[in-house]
ZATOR-889795 format. One record per residue: residue number from 1; residue in one letter; y negated, z negated, x of N, C-alpha, C in turn. Coordinates in nm, 3 decimals, decimal comma. Each point is the difference from the previous one (the first is absolute). Layout:
! residues N
{NUM "A" {Y Z X} {Y Z X} {Y Z X}} ...
//
This chain:
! residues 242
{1 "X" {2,042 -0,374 1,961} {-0,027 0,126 -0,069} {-0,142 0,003 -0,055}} {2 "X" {-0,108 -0,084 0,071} {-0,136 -0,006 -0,054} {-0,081 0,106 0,076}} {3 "X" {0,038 0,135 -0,104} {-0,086 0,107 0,087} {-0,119 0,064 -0,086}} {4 "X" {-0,016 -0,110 -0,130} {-0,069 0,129 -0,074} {-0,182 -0,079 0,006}} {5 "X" {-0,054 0,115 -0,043} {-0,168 -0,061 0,053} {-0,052 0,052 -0,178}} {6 "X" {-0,105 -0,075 -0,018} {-0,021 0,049 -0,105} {-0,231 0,007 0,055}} {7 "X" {0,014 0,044 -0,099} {-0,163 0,086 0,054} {-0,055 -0,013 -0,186}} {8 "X" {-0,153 -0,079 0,002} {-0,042 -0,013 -0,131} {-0,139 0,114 -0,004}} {9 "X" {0,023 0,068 -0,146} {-0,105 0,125 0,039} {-0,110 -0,070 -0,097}} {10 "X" {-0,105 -0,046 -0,038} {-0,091 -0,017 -0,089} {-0,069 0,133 -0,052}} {11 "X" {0,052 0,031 -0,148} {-0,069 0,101 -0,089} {-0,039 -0,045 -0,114}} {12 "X" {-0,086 0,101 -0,041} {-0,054 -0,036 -0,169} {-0,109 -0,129 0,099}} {13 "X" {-0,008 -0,088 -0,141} {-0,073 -0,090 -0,011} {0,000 -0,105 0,100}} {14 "X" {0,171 -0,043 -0,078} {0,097 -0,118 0,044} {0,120 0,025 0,019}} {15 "X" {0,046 0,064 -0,006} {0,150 0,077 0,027} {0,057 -0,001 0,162}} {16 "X" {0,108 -0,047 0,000} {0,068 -0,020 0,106} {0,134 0,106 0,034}} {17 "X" {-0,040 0,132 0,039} {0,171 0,020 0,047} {0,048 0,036 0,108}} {18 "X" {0,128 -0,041 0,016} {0,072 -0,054 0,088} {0,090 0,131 0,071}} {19 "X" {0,001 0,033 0,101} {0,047 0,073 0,126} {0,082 -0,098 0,086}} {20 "X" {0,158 0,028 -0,039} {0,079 -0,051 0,082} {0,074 0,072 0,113}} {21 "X" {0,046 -0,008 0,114} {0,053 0,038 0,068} {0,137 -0,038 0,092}} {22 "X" {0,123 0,071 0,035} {0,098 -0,057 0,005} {-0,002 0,031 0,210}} {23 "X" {-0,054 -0,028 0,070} {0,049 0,026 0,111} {0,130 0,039 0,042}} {24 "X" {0,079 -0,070 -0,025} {0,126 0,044 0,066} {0,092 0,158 -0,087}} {25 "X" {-0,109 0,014 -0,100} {0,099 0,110 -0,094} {-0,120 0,087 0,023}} {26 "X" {-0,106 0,021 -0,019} {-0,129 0,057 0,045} {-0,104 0,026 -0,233}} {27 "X" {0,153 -0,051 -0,026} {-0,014 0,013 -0,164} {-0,171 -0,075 -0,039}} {28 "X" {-0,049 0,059 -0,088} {-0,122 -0,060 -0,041} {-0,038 -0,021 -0,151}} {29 "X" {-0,020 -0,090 -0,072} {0,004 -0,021 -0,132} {-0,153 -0,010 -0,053}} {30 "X" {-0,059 0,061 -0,144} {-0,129 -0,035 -0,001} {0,039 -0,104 -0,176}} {31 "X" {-0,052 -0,144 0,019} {0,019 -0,016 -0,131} {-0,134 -0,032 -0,090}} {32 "X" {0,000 0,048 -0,121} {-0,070 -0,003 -0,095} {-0,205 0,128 0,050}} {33 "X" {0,088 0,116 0,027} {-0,156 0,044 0,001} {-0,076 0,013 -0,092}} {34 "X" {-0,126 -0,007 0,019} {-0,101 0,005 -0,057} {-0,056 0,143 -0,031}} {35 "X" {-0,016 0,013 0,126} {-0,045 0,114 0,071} {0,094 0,067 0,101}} {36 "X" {-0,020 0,112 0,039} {0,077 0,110 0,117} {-0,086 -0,027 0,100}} {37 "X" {-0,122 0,077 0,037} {-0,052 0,006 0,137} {-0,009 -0,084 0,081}} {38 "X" {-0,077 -0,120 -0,051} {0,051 -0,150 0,091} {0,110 -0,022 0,044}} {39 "X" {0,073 -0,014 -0,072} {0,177 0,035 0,068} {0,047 0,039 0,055}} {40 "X" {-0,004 0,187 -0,023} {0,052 0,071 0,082} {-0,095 0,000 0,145}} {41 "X" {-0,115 -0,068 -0,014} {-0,059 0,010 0,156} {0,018 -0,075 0,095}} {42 "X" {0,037 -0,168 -0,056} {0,063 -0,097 0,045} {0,132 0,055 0,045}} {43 "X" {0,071 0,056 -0,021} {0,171 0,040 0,031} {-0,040 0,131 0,122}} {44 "X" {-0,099 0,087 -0,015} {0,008 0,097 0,095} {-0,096 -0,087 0,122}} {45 "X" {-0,051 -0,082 0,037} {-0,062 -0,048 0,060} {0,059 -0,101 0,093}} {46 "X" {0,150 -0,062 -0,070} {0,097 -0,035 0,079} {0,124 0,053 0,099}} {47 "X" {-0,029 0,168 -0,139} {0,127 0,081 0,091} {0,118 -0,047 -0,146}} {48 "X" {-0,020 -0,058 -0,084} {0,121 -0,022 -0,084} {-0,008 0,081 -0,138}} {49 "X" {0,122 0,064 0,002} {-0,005 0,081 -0,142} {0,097 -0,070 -0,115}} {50 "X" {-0,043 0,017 -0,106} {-0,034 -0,084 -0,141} {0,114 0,038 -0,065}} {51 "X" {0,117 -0,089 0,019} {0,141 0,116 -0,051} {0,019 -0,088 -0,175}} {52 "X" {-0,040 -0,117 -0,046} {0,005 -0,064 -0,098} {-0,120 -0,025 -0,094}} {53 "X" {-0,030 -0,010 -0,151} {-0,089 -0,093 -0,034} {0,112 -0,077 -0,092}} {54 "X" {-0,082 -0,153 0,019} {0,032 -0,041 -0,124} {-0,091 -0,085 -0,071}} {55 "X" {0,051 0,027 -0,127} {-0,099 0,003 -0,084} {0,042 -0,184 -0,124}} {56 "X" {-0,090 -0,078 0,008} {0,039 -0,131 -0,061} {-0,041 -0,009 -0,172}} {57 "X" {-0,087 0,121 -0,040} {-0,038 -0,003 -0,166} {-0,051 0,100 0,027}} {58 "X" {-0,049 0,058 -0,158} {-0,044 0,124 -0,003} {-0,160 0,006 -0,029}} {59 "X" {-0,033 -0,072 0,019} {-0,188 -0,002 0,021} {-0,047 0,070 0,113}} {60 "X" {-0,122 0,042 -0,051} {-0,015 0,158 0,101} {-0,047 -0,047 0,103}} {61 "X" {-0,099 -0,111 0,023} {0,003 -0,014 0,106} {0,071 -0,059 0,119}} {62 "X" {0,181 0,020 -0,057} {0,065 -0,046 0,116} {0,079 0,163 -0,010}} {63 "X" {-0,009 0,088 -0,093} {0,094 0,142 0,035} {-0,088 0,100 -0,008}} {64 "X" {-0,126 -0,006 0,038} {-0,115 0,086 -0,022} {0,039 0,105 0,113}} {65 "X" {0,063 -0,058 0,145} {-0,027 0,088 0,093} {0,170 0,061 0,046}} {66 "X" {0,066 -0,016 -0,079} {0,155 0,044 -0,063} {-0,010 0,159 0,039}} {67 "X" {-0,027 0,027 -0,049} {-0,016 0,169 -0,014} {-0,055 0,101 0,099}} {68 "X" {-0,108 -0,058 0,034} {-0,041 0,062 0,167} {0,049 -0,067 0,125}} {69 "X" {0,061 -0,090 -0,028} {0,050 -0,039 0,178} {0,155 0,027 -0,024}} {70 "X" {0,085 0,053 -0,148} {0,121 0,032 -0,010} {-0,014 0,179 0,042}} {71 "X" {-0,102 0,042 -0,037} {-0,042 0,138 -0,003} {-0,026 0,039 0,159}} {72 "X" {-0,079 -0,091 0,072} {-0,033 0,004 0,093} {0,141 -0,055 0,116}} {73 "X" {0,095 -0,085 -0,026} {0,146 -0,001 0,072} {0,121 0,010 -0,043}} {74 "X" {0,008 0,010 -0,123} {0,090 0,039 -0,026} {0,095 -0,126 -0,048}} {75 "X" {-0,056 -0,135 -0,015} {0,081 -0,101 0,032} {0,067 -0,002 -0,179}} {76 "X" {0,066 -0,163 0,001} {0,083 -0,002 -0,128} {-0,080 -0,136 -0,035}} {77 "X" {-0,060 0,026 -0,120} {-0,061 -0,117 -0,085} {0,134 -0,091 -0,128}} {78 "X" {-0,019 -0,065 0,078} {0,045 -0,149 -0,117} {-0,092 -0,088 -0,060}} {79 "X" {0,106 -0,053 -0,123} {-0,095 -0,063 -0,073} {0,067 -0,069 -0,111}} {80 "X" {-0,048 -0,091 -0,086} {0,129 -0,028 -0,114} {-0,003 0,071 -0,094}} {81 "X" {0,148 -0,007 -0,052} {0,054 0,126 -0,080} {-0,105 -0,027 -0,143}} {82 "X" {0,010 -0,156 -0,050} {-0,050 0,018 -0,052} {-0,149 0,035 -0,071}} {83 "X" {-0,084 0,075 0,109} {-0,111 0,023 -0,053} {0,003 0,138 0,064}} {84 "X" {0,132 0,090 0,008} {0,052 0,142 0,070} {-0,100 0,110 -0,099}} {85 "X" {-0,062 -0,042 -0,149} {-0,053 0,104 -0,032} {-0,169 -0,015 -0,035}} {86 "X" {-0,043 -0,090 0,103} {-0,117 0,014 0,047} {-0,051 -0,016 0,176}} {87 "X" {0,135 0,032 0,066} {-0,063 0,058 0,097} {0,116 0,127 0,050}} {88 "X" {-0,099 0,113 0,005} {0,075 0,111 -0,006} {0,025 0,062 0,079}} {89 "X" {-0,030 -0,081 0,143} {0,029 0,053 0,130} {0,132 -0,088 0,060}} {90 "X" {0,055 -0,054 -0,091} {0,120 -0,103 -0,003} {0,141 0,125 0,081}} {91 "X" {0,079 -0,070 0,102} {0,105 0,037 0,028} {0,114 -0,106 0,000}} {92 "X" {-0,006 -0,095 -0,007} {0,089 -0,125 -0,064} {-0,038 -0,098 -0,029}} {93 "X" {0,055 -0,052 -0,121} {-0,019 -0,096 -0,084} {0,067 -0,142 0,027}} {94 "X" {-0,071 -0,058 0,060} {0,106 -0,124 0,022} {-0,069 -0,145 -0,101}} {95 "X" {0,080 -0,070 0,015} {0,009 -0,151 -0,074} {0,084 -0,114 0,009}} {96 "X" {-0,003 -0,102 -0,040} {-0,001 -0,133 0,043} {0,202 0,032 0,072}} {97 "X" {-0,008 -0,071 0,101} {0,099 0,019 0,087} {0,091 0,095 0,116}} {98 "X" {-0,118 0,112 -0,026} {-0,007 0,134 0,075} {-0,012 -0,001 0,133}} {99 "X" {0,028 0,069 0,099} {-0,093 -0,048 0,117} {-0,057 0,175 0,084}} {100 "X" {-0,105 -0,012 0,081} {-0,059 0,093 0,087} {-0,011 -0,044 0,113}} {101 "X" {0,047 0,099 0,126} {-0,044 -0,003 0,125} {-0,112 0,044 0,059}} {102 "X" {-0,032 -0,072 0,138} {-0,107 0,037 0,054} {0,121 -0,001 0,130}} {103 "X" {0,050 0,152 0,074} {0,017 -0,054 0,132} {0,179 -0,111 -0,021}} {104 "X" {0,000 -0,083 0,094} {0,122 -0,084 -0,111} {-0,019 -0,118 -0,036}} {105 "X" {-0,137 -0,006 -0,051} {-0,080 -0,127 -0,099} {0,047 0,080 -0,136}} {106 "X" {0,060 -0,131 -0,055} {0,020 -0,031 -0,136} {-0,054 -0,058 -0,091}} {107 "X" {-0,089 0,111 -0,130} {-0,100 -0,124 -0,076} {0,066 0,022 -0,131}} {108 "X" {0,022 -0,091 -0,048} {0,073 -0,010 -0,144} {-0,113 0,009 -0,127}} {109 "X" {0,025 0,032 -0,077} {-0,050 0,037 -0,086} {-0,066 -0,120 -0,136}} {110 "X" {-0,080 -0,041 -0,013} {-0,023 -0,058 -0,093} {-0,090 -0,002 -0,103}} {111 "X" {0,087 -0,041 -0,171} {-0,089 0,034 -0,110} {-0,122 -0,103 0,012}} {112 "X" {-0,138 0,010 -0,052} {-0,038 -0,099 0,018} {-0,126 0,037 -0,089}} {113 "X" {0,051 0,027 -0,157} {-0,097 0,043 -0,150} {-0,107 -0,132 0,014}} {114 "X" {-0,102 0,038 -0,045} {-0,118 -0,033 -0,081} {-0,124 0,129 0,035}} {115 "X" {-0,094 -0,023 0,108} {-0,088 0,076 0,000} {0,022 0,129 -0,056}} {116 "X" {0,145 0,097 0,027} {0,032 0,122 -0,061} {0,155 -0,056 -0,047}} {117 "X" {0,017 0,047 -0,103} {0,202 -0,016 -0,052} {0,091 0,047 0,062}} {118 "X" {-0,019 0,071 0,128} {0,076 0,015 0,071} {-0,001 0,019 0,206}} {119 "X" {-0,102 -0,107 0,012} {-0,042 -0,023 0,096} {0,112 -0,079 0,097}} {120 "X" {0,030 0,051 0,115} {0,075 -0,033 0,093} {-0,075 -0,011 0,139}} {121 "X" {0,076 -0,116 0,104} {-0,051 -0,015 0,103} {0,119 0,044 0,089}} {122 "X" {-0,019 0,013 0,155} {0,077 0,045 0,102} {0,015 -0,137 0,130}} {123 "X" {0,097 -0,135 -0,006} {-0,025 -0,061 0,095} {0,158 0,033 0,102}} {124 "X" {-0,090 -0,029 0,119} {0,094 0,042 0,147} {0,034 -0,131 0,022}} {125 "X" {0,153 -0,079 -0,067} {-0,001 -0,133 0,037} {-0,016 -0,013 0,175}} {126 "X" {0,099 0,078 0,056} {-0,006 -0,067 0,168} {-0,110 0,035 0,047}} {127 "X" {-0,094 0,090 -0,053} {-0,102 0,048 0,078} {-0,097 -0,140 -0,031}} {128 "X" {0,013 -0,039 -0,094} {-0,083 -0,097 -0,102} {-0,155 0,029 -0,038}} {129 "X" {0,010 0,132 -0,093} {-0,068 0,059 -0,036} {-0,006 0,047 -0,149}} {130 "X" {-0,108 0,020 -0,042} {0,003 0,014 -0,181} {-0,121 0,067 -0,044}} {131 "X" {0,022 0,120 -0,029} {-0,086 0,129 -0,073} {-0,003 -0,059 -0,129}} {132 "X" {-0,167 -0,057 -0,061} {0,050 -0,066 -0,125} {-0,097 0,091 -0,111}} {133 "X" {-0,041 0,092 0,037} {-0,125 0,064 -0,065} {-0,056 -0,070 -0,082}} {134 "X" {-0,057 0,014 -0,125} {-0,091 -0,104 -0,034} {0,073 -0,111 -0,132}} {135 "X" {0,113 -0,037 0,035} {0,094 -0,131 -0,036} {-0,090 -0,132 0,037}} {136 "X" {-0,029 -0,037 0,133} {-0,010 -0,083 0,051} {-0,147 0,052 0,122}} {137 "X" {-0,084 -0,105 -0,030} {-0,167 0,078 0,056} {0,053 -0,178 0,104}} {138 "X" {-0,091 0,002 0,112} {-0,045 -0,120 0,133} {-0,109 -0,089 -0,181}} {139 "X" {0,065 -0,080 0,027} {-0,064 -0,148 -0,085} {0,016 0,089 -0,140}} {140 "X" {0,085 0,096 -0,078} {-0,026 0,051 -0,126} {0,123 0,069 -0,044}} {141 "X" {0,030 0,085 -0,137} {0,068 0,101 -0,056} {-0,038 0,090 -0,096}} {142 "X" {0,037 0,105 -0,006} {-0,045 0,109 -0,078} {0,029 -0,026 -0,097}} {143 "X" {-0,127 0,057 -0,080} {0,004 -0,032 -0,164} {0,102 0,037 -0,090}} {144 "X" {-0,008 -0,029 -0,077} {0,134 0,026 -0,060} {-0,065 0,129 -0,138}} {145 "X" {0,000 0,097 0,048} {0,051 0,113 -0,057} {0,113 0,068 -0,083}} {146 "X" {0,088 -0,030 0,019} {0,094 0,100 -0,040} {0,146 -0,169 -0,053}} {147 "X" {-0,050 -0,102 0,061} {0,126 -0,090 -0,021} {-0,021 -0,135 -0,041}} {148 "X" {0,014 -0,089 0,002} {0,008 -0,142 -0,051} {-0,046 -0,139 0,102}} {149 "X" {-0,041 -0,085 -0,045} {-0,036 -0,104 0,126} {0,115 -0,052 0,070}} {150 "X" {0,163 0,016 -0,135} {0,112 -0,045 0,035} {0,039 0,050 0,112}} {151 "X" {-0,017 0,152 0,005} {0,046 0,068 0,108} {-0,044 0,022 0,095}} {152 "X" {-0,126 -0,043 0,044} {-0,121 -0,050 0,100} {0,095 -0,095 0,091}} {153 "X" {0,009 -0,123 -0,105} {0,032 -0,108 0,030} {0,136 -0,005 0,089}} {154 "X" {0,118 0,057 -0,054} {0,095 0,059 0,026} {0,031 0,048 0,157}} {155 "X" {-0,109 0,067 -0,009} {-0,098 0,098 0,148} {-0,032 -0,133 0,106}} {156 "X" {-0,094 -0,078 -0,065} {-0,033 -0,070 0,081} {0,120 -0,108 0,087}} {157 "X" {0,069 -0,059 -0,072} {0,091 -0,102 0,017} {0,148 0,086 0,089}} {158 "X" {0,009 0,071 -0,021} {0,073 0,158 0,086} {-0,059 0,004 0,106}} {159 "X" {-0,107 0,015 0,042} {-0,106 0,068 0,130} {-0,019 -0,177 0,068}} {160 "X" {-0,021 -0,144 -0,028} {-0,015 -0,090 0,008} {0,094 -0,055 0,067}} {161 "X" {0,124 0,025 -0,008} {0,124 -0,043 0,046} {0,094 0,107 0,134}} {162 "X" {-0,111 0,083 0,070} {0,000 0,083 0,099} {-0,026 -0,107 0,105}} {163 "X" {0,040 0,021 0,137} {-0,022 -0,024 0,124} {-0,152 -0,050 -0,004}} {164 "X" {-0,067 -0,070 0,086} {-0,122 -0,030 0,027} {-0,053 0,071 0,047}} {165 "X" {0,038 0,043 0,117} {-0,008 0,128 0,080} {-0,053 0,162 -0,059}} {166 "X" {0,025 0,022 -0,107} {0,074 0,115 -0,064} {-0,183 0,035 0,015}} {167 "X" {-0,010 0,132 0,081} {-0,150 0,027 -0,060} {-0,059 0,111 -0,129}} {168 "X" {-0,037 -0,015 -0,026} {-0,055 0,074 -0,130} {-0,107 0,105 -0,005}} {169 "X" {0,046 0,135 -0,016} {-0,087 0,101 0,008} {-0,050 -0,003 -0,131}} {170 "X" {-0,084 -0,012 -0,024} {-0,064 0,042 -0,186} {-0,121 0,088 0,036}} {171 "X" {-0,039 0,047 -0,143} {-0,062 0,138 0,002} {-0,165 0,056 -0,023}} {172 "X" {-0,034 -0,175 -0,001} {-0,131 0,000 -0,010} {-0,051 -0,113 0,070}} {173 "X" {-0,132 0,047 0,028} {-0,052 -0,137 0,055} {-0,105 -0,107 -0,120}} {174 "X" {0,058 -0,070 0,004} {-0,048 -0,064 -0,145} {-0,001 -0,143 0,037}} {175 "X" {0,001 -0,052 0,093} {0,064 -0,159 0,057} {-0,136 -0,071 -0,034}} {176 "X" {-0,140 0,036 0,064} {-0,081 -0,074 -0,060} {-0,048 -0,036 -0,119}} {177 "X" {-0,001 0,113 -0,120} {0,000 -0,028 -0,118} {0,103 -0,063 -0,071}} {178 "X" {0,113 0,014 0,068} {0,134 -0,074 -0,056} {-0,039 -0,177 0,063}} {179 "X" {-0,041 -0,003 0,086} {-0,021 -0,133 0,061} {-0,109 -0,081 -0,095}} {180 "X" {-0,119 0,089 -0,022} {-0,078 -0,104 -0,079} {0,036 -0,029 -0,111}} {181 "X" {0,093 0,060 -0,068} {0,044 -0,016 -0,091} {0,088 -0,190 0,001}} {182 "X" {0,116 0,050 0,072} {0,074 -0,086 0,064} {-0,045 -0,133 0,027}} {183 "X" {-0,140 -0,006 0,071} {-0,079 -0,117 0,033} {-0,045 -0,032 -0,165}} {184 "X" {-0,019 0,012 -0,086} {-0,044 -0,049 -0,129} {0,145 -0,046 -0,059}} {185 "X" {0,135 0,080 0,020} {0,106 -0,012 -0,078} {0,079 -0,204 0,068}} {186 "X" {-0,018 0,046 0,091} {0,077 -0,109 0,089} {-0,161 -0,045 0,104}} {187 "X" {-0,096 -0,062 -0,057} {-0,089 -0,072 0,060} {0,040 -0,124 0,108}} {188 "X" {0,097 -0,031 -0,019} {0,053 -0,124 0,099} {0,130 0,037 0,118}} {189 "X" {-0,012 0,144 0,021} {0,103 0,078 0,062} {-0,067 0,019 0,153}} {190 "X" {0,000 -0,087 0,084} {-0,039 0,015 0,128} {0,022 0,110 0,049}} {191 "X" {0,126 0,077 0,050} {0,060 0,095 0,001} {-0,120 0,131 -0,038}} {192 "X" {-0,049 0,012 -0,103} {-0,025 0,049 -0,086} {-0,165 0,017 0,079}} {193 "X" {-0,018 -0,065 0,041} {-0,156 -0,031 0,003} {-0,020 0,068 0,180}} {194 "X" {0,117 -0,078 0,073} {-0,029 0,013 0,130} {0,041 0,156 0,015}} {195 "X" {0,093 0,079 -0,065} {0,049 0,111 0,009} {-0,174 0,111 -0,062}} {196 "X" {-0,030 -0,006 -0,073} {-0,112 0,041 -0,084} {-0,157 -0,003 0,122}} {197 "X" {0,019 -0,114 0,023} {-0,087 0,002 0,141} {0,032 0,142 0,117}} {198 "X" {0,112 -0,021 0,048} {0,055 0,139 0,064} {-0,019 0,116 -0,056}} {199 "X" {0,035 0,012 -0,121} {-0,003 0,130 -0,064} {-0,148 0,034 -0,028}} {200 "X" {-0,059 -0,078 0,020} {-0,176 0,020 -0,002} {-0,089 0,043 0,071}} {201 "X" {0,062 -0,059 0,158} {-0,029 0,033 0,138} {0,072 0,152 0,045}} {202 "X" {0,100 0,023 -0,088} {0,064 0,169 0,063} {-0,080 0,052 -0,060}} {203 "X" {-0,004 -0,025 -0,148} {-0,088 0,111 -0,046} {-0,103 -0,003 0,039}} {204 "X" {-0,106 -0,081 0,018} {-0,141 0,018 0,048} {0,030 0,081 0,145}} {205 "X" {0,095 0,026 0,055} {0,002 0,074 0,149} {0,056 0,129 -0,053}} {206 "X" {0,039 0,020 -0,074} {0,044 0,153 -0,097} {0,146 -0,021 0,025}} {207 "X" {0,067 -0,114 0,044} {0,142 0,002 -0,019} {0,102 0,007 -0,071}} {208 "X" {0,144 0,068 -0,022} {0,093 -0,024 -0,094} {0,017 -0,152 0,001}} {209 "X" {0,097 -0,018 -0,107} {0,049 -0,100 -0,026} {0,131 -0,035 -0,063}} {210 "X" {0,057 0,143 -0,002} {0,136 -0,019 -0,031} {0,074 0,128 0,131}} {211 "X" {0,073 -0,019 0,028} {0,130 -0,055 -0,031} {-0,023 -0,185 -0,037}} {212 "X" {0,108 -0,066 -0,088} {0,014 -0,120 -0,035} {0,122 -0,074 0,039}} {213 "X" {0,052 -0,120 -0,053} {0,143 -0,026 0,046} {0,018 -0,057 -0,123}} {214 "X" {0,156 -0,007 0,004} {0,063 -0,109 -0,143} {-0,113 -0,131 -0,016}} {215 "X" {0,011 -0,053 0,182} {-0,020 -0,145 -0,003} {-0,148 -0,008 -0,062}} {216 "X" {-0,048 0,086 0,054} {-0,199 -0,011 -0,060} {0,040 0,018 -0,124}} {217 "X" {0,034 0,064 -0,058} {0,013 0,004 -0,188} {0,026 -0,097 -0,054}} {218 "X" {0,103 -0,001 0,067} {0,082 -0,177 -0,077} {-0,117 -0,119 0,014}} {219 "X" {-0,061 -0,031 0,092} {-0,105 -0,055 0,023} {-0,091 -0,008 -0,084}} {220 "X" {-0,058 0,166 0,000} {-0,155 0,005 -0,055} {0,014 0,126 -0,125}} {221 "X" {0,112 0,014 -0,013} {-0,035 0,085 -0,134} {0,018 -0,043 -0,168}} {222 "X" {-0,068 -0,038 -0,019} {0,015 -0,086 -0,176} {0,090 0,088 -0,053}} {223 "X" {0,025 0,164 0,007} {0,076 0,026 -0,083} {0,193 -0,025 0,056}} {224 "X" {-0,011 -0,009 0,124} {0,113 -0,057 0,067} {0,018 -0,111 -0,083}} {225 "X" {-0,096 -0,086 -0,012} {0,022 -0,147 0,062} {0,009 -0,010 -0,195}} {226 "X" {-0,015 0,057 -0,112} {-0,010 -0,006 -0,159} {0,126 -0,105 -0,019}} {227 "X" {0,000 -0,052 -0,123} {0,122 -0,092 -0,026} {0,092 0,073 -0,063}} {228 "X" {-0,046 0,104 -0,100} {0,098 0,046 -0,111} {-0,053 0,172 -0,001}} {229 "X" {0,005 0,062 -0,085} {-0,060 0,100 -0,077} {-0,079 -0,018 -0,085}} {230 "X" {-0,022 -0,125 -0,057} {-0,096 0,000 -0,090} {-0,164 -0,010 0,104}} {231 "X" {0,061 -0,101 0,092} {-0,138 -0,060 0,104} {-0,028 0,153 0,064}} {232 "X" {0,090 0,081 0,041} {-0,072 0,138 0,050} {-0,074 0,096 -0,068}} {233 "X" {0,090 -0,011 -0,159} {-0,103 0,056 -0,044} {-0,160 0,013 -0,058}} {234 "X" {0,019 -0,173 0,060} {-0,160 -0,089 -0,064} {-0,084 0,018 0,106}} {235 "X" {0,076 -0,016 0,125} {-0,030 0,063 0,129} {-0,082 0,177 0,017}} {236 "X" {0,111 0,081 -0,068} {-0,056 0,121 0,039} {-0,102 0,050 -0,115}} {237 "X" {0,020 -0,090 -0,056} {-0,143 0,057 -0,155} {-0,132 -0,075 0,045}} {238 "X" {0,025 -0,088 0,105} {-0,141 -0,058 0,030} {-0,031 0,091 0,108}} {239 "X" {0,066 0,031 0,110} {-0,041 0,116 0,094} {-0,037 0,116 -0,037}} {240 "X" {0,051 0,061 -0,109} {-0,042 0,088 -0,103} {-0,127 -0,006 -0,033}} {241 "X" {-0,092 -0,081 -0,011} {-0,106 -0,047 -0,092} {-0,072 -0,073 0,135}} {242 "X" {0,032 -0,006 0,115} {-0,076 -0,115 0,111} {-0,090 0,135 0,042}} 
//
């Protein structure tokens, strides 16, 4: 049942969003826009019309483009309930144990607070796939805004204990600055060093660098790899300040 394709649009700055597509259902999902036009041009350019968004927090630059590509198809925006009264192009509210289709891919719903208090991700276990918006960055995690290092942590050790396999859509491209970081945090992290090399060489060619996997995180991400909540949060106040 591996029919779905996913397509990465680069907007804004650093912003990553994601155009999925279900072949065998012809269904098409956009998650976390930024923006509309990029989007909707990517989808008419394939021939695929945009019947879903979903939406992983309510920061504008992942529901900025909510409103004109819902305006423009008509589709049904999701999102979690609990942050239903700051995004107002919301048509269901889902949360931790919920699930949404793409087609007859099944992605379950998960809470996953810190960066916003009510931030949720979308993973497709059989597809082995995971919409993590900005929970979980390639070598990093989103600041903690709205929640606690506990619940970071929480996040992390949750997302850590996924398949190896499992690849990771996140919502920015941030891997090299998350990496040098990383190389100072864990200086004796081979892993760490030889991966950072790569991510040096894409970017100098103007390349992405995420999609990611469990296994590279677990590897090379210090905030994966933290001992407690206290170490993440000593962790994310130095990235804060790096």
């Amino acid at each position: 049942m591996m029919s779905l394709e996913v397509v990465r649009i680069p907007v804004l700055h650093d912003n990553y969003v994601w155009l999925m597509h279900d072949a065998a259902s012809g269904d098409t999902v956009v998650i976390d826009p930024a923006v509309a036009d990029p989007v909707l041009a990517a989808a008419a350019a394939r021939g695929w019309t945009i019947g879903q968004i979903w939406n992983t927090h309510w920061h504008g630059d992942h529901i900025g483009g909510n409103a004109a590509i819902k305006a423009a198809t008509g589709c049904t925006v999701t999102g979690p309930a609990a942050e239903a009264d700051r995004i107002d192009t919301l048509d269901r509210g889902v949360g931790e144990g919920d699930t949404v289709r793409i087609g007859a891919h099944v992605a379950q719903v998960l809470a996953v607070p810190a960066h916003t208090a009510g931030h949720i991700a979308y993973h497709l276990a059989e597809a082995q796939m995971l919409f993590i918006g900005d929970t979980l960055f390639a070598m990093g995690c989103g600041r903690l805004f709205e929640g606690t290092a506990a619940q970071m942590f929480a996040n992390m050790q949750r997302l850590c204990a996924m398949p190896d396999d499992t690849t990771v859509y996140c919502a920015h491209e941030y891997t090299q600055s998350n990496g040098r970081f990383a190389l100072v945090a864990e200086p004796d992290n081979a892993a760490i060093a030889t991966r950072m090399a790569q991510v040096d060489a894409a970017r100098a060619r103007g390349e992405p660098t995420v999609p990611t996997t469990i296994a590279q995180e677990r590897a090379t991400n210090v905030f994966m790899r933290a001992r407690d909540a206290v170490h993440l949060a000593e962790l994310r106040s130095a990235k804060d300040a790096f």
